[in-house]
DOGUTOR-710708 format. One line per 8 residues: number of its first residue (from 1); for each residue x, y, z of C-alpha. Coordinates in Angstrom, 2 decimals, decimal comma. Layout:
DOGUTOR-710708
NUM) X Y Z | ...
***
This chain:
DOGUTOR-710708
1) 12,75 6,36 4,14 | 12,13 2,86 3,12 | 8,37 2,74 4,43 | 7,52 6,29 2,47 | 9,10 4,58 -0,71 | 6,59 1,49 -0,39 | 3,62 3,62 0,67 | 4,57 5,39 -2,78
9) 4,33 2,14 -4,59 | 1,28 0,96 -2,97 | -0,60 4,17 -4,08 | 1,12 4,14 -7,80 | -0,13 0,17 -7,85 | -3,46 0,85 -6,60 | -4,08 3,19 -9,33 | -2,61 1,20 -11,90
17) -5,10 -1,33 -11,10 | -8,16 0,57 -11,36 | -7,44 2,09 -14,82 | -6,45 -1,45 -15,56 | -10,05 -2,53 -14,65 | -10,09 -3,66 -11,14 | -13,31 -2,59 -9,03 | -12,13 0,52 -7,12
25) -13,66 -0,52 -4,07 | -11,64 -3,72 -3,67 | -8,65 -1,57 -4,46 | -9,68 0,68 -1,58 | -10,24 -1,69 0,53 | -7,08 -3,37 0,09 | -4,75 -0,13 -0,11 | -6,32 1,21 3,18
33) -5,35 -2,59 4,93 | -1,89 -2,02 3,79 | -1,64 1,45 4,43 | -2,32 1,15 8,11 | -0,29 -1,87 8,52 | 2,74 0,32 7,24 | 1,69 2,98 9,88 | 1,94 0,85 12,49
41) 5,47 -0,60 11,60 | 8,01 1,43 13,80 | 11,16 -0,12 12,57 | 12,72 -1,41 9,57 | 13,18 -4,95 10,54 | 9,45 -5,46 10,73 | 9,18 -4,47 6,95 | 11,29 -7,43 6,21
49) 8,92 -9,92 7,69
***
């Protein structure tokens, strides 16, 4: 439950940043990174680290 609830606020921060301004490709770039580092977690300890 927890890792859905910060894949939500990774998407809702990524867009706030590119209506804020930010190039959309950096954003990209940096919400795909995170997004398959959270898909590879398998347990909740690891999102503590």
């Amino acid at each position: 439950m927890l890792k859905i609830l910060l894949l939500e606020f990774l998407v809702m921060m990524s867009r706030a940043a590119v209506e804020a301004g930010a190039p959309q490709t950096e954003v990209i770039g940096f919400c795909y990174r995170h997004v398959t580092e959270l898909t590879m977690i398998t347990e909740d300890e690891q999102l503590s680290r």
